[in-house]
N, CA, C and O atoms as a GROMACS GRO file, in nm:
protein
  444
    1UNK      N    1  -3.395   1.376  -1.280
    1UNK     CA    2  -3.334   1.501  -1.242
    1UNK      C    3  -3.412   1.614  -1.303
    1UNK      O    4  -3.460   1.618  -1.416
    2UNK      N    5  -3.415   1.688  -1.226
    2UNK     CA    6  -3.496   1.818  -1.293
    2UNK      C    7  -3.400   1.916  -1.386
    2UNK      O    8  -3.279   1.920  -1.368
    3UNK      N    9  -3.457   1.985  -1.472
    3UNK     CA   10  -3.366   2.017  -1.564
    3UNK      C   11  -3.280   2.162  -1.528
    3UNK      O   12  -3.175   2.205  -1.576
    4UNK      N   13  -3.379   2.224  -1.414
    4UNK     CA   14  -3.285   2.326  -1.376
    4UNK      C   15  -3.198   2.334  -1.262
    4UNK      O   16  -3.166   2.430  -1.193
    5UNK      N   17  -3.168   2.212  -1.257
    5UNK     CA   18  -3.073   2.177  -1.147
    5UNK      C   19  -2.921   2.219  -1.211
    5UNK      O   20  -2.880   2.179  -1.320
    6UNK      N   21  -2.842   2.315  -1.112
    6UNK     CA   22  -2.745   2.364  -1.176
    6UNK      C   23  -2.598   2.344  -1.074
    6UNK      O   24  -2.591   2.440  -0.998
    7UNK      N   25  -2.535   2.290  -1.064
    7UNK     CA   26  -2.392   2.314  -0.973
    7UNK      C   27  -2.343   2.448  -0.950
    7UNK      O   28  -2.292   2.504  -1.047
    8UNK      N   29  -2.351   2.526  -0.813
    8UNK     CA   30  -2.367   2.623  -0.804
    8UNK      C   31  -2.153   2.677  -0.797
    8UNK      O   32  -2.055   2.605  -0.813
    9UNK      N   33  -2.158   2.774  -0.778
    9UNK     CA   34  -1.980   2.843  -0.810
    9UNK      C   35  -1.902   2.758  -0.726
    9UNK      O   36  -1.790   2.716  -0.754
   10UNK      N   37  -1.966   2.735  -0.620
   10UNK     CA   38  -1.886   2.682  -0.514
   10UNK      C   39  -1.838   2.502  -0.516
   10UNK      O   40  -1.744   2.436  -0.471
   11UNK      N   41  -1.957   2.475  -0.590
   11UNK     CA   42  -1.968   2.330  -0.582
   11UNK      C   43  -1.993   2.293  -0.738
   11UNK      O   44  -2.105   2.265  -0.781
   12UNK      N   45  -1.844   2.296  -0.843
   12UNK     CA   46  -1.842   2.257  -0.967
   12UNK      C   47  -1.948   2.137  -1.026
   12UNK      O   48  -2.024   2.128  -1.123
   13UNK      N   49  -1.913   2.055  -0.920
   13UNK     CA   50  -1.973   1.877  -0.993
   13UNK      C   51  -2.102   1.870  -0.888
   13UNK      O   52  -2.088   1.825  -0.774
   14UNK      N   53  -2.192   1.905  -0.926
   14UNK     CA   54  -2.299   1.815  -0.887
   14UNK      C   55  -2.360   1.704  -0.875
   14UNK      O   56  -2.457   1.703  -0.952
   15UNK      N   57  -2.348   1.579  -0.796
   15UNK     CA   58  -2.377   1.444  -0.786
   15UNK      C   59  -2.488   1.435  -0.727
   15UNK      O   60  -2.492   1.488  -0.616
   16UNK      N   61  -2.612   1.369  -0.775
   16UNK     CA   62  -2.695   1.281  -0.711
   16UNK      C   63  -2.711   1.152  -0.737
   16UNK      O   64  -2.659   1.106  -0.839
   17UNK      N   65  -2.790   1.062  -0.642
   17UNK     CA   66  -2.783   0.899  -0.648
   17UNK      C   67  -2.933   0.895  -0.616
   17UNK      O   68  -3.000   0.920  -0.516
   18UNK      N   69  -2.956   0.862  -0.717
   18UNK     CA   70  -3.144   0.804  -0.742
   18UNK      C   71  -3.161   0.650  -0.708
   18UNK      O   72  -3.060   0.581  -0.698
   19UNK      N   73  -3.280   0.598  -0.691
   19UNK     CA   74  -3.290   0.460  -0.678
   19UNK      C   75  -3.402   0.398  -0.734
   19UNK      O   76  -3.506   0.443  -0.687
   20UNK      N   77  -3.420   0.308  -0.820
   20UNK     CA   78  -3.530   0.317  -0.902
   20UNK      C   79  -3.540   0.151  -0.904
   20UNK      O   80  -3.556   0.104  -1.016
   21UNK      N   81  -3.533   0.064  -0.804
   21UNK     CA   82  -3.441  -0.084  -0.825
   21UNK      C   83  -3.309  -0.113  -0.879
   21UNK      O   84  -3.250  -0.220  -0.862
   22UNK      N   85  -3.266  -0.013  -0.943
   22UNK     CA   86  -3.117   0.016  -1.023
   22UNK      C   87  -3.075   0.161  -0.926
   22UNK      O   88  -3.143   0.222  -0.844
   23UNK      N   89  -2.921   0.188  -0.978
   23UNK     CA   90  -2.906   0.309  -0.888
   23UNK      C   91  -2.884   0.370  -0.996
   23UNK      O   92  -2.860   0.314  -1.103
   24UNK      N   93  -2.891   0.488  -0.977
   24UNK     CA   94  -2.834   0.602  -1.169
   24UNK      C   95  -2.765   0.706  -1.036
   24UNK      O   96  -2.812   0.744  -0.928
   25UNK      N   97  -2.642   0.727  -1.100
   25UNK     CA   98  -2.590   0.837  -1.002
   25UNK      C   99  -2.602   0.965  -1.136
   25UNK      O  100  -2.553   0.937  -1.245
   26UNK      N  101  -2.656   1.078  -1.119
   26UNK     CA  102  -2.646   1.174  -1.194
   26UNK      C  103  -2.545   1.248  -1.174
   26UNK      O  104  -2.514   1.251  -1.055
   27UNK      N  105  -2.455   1.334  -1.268
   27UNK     CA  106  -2.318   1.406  -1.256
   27UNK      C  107  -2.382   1.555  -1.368
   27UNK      O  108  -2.443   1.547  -1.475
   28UNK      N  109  -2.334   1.688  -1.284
   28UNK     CA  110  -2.373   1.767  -1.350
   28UNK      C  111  -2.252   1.866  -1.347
   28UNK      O  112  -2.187   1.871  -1.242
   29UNK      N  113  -2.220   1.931  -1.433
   29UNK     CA  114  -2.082   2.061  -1.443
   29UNK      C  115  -1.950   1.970  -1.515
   29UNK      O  116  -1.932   1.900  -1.615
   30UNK      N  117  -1.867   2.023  -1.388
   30UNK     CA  118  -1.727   2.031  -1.414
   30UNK      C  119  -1.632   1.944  -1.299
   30UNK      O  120  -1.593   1.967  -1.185
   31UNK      N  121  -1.616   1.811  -1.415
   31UNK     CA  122  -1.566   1.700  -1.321
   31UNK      C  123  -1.435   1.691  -1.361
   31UNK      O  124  -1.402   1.673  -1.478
   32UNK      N  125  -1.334   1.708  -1.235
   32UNK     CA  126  -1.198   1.740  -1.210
   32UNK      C  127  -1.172   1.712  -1.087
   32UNK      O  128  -1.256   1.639  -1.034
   33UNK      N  129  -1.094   1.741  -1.029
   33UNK     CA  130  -0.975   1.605  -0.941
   33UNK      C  131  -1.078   1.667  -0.823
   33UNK      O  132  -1.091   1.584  -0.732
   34UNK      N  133  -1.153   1.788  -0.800
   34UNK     CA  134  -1.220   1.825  -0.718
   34UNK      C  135  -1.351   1.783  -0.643
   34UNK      O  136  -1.385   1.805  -0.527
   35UNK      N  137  -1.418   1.712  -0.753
   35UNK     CA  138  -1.538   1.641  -0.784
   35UNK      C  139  -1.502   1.476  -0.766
   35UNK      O  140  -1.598   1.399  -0.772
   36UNK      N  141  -1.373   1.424  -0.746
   36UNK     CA  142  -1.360   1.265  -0.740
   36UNK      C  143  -1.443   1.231  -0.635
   36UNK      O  144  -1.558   1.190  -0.647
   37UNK      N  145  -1.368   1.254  -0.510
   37UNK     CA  146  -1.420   1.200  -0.374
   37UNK      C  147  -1.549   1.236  -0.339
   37UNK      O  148  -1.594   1.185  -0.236
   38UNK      N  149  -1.642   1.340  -0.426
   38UNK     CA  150  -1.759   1.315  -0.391
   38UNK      C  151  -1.871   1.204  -0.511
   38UNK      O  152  -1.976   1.142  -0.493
   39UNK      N  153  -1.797   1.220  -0.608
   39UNK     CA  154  -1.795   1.097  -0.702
   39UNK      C  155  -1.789   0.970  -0.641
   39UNK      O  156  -1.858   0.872  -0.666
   40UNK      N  157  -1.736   0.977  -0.592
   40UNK     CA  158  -1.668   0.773  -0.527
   40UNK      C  159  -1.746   0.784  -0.408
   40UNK      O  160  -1.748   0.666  -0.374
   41UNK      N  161  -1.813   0.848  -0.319
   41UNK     CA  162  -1.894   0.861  -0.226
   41UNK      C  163  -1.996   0.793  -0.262
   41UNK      O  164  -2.035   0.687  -0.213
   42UNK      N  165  -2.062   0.881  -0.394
   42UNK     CA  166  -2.166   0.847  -0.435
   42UNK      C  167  -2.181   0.700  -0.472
   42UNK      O  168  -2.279   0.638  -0.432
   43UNK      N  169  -2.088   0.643  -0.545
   43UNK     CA  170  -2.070   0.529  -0.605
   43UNK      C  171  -2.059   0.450  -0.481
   43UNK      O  172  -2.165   0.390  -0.460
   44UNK      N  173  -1.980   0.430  -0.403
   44UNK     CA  174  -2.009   0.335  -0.279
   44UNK      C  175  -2.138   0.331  -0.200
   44UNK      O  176  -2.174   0.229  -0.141
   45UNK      N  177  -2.199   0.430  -0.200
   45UNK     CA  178  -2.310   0.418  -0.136
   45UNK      C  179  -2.402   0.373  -0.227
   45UNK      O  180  -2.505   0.322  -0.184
   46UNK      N  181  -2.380   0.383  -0.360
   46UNK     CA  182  -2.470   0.288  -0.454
   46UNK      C  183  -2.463   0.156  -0.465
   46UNK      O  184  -2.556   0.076  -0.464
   47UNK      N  185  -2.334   0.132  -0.477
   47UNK     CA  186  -2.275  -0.019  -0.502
   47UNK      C  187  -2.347  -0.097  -0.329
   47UNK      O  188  -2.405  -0.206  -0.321
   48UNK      N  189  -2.315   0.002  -0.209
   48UNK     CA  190  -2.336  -0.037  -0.117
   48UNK      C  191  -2.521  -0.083  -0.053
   48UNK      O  192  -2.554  -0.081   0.065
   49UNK      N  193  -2.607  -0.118  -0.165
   49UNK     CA  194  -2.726  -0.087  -0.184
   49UNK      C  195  -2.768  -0.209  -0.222
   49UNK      O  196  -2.884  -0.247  -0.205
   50UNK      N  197  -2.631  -0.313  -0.301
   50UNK     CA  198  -2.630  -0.412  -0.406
   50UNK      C  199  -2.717  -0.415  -0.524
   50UNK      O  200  -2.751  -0.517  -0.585
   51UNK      N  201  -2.749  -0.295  -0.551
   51UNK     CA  202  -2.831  -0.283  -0.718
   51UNK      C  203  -2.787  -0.342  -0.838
   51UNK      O  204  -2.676  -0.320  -0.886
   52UNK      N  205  -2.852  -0.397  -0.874
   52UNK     CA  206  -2.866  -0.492  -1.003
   52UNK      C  207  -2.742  -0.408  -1.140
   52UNK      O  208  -2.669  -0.465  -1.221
   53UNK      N  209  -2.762  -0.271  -1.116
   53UNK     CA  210  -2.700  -0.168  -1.176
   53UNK      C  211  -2.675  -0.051  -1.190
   53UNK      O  212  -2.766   0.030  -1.206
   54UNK      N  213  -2.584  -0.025  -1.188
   54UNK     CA  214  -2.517   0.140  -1.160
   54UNK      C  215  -2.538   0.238  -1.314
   54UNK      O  216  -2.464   0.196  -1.402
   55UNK      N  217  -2.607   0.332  -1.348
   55UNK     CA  218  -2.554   0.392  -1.460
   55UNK      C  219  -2.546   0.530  -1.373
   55UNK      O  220  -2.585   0.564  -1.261
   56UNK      N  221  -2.463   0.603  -1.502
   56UNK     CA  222  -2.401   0.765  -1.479
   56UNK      C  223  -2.438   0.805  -1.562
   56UNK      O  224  -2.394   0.781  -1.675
   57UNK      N  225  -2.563   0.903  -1.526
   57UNK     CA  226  -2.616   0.996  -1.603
   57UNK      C  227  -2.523   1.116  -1.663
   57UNK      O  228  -2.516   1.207  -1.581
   58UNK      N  229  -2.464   1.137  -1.758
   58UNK     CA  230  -2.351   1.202  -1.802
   58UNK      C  231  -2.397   1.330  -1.872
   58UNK      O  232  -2.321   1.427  -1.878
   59UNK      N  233  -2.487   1.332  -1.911
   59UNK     CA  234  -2.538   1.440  -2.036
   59UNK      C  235  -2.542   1.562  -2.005
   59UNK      O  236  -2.565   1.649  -2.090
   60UNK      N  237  -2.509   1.601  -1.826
   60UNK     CA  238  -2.535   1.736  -1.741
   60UNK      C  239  -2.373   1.778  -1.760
   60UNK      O  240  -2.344   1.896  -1.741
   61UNK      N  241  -2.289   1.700  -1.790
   61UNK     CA  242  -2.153   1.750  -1.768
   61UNK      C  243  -2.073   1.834  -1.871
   61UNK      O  244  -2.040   1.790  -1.982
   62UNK      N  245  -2.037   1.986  -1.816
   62UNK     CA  246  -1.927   2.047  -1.927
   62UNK      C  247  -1.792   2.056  -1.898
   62UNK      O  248  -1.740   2.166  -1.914
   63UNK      N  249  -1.723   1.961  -1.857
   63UNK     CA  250  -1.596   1.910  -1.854
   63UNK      C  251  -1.610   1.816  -1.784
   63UNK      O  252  -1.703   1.784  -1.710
   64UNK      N  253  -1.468   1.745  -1.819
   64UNK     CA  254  -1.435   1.644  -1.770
   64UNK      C  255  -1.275   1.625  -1.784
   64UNK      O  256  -1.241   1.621  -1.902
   65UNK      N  257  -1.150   1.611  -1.675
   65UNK     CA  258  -1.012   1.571  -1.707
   65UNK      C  259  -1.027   1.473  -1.653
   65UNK      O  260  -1.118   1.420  -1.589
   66UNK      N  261  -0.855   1.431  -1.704
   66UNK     CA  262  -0.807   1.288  -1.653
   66UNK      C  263  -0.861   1.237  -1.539
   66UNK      O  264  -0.898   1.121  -1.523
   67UNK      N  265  -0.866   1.344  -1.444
   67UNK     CA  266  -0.932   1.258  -1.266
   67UNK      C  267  -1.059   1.230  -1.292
   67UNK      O  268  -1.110   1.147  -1.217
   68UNK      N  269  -1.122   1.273  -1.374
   68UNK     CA  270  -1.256   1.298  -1.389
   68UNK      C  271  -1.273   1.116  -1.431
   68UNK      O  272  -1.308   1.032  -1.349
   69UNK      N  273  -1.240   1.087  -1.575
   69UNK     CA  274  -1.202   1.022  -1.624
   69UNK      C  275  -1.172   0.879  -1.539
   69UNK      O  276  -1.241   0.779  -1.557
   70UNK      N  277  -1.057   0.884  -1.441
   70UNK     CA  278  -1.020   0.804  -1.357
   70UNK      C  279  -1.109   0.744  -1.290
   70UNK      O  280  -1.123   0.623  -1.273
   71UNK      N  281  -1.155   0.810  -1.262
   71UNK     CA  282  -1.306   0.815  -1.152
   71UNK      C  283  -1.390   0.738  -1.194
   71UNK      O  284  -1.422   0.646  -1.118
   72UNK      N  285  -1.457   0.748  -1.332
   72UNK     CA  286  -1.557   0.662  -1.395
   72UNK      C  287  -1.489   0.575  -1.424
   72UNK      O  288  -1.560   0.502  -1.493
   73UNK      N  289  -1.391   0.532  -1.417
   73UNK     CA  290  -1.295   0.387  -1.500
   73UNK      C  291  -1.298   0.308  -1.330
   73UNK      O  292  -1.335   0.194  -1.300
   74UNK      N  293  -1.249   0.407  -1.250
   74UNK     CA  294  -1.256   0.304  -1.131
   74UNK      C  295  -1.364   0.292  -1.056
   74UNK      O  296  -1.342   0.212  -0.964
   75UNK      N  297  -1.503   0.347  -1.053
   75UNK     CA  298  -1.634   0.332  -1.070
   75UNK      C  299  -1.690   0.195  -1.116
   75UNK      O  300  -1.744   0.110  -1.045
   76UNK      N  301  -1.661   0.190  -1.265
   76UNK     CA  302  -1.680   0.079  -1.341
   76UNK      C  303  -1.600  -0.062  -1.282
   76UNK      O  304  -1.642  -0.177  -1.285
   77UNK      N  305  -1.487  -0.017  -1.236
   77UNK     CA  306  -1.463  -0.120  -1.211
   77UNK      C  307  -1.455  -0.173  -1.044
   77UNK      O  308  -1.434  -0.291  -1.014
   78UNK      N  309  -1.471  -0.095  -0.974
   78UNK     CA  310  -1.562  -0.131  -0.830
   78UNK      C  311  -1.679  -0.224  -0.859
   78UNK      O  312  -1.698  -0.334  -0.808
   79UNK      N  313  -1.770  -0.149  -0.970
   79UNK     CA  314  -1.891  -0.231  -1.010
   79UNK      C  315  -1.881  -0.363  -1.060
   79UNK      O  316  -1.959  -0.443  -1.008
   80UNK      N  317  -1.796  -0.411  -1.158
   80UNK     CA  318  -1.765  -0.522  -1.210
   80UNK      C  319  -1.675  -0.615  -1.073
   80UNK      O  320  -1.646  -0.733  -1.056
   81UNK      N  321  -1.658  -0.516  -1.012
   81UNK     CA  322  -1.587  -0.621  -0.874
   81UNK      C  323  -1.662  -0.706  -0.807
   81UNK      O  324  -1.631  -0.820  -0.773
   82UNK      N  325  -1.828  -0.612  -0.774
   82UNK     CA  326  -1.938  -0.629  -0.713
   82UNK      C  327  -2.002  -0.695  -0.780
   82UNK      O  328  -2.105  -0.729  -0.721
   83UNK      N  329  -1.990  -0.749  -0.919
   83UNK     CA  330  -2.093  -0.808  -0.960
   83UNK      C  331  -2.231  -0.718  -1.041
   83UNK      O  332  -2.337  -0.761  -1.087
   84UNK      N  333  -2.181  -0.596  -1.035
   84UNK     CA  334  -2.321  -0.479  -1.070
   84UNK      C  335  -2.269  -0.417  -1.216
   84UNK      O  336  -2.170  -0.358  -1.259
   85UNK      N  337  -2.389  -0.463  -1.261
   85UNK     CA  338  -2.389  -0.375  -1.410
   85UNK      C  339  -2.345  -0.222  -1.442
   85UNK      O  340  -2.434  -0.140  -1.419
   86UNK      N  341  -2.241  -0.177  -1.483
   86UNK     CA  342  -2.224  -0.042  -1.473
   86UNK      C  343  -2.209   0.041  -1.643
   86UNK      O  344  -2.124   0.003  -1.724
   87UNK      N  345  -2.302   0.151  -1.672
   87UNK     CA  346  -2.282   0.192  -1.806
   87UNK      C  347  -2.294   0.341  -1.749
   87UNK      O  348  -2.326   0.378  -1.636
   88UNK      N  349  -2.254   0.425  -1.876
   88UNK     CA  350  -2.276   0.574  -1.827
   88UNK      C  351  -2.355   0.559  -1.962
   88UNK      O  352  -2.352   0.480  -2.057
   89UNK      N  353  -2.449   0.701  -1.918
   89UNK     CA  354  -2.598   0.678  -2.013
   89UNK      C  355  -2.542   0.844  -2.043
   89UNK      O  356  -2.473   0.914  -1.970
   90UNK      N  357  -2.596   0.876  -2.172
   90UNK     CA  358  -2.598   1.008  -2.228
   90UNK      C  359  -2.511   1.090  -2.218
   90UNK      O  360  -2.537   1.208  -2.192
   91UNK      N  361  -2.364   1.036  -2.239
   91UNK     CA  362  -2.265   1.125  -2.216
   91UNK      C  363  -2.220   1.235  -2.337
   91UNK      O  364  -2.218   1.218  -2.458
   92UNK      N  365  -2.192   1.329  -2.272
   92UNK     CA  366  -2.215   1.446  -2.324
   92UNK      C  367  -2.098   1.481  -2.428
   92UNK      O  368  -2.018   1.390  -2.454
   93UNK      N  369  -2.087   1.562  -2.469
   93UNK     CA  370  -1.965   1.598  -2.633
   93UNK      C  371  -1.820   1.619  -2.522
   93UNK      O  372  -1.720   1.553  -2.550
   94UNK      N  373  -1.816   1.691  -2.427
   94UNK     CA  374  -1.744   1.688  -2.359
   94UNK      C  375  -1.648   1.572  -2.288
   94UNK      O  376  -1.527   1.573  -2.270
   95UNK      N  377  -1.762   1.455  -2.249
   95UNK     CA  378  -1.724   1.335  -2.223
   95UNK      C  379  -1.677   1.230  -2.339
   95UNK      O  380  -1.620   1.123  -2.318
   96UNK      N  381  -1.703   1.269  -2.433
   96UNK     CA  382  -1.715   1.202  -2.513
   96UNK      C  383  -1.510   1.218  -2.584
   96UNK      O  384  -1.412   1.144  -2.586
   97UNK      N  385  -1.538   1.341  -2.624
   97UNK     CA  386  -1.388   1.424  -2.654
   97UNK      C  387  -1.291   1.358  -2.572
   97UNK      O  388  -1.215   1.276  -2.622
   98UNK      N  389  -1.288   1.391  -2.427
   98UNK     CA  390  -1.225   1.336  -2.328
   98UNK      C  391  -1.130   1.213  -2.396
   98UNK      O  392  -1.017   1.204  -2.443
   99UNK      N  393  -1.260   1.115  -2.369
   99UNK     CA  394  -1.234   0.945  -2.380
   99UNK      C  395  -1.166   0.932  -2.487
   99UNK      O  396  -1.059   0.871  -2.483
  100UNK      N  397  -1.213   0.985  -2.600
  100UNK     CA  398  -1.124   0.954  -2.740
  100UNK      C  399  -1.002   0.991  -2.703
  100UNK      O  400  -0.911   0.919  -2.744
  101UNK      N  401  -0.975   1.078  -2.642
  101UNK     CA  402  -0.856   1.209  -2.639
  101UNK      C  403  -0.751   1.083  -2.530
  101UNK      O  404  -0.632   1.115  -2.538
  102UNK      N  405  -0.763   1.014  -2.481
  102UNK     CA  406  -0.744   0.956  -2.371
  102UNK      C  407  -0.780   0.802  -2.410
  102UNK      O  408  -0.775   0.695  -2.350
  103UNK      N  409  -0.805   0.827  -2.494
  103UNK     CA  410  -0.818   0.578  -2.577
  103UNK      C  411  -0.911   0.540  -2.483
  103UNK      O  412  -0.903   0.419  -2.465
  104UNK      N  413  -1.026   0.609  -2.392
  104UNK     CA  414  -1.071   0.516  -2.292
  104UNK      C  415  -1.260   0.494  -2.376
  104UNK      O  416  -1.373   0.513  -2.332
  105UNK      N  417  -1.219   0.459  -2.479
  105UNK     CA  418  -1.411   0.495  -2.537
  105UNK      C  419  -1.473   0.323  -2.532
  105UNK      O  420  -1.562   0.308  -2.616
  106UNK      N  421  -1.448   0.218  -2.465
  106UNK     CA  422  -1.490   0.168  -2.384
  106UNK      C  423  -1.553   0.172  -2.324
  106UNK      O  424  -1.657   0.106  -2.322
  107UNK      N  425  -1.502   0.280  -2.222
  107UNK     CA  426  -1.626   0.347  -2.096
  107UNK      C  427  -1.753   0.366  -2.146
  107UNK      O  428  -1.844   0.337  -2.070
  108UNK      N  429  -1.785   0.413  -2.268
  108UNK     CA  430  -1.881   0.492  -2.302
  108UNK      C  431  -1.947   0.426  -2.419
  108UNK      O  432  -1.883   0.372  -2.509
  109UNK      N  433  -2.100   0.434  -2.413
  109UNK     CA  434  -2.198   0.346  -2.518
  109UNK      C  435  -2.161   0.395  -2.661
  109UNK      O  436  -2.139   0.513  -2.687
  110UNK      N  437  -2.157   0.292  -2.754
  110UNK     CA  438  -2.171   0.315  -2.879
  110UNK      C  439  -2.291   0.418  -2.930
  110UNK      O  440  -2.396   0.442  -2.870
  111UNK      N  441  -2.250   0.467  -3.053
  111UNK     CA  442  -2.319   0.586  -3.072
  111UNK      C  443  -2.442   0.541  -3.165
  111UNK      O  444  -2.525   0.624  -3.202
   0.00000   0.00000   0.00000
C-alpha cells in the first residue's frame, strides 16, 4: 500500500485486497457498522481465490467499534471455515484498545 493513500470524507474505511499467493486485505480510517459490508466483500472475494492465507493489514486504522470488531471475528472465522490461515498484521493502538476493551485480544498477534 502506498503510504499516502488516505480514505477520503465520504468513504471512512478504505479497503483494498492485494494478492501476493496469500491475500492481505488492507483496512485504512474509520471502521464502523458503515465499513462492514464493504469489509466482508472484500473478504469473500479473498477467501473466494482459495489463498493459502488471509491477513488484515490493520496499522492504517483510527477507529474501530463493536461492528468493526464483529467483522474481523467473523472474517476470521469464514477463514477457519475455509480452511485459510487468517491473522491481522500491524494492528494499530486503536485496534488494539478496542479488543482489550471488548476481551477479543485473540484476534490480534502477540506483542
Amino acid at each position: 500500500m502506498s503510504d499516502d493513500v488516505e480514505p477520503s470524507l465520504s468513504d471512512a474505511l478504505y479497503v483494498e485486497v492485494k494478492y501476493n499467493g496469500a491475500a492481505t486485505i488492507v483496512v485504512v480510517g474509520e471502521f464502523d457498522m458503515t465499513g462492514t459490508a464493504r469489509f466482508w466483500a472484500s473478504v469473500s472475494e479473498a477467501l473466494s481465490t482459495h489463498p493459502p492465507s488471509v491477513t488484515v493489514e490493520a496499522r492504517g486504522l483510527t477507529f474501530i467499534d463493536s461492528s468493526g470488531l464483529a467483522a474481523l471475528i467473523r472474517a476470521r472465522e469464514a477463514a477457519d471455515a475455509a480452511g485459510v490461515a487468517f491473522r491481522v498484521d500491524e494492528p494499530s493502538p486503536p485496534l488494539r484498545r478496542s479488543a482489550e476493551v471488548h476481551g477479543v485480544e485473540d484476534l490480534l498477534p502477540d506483542e
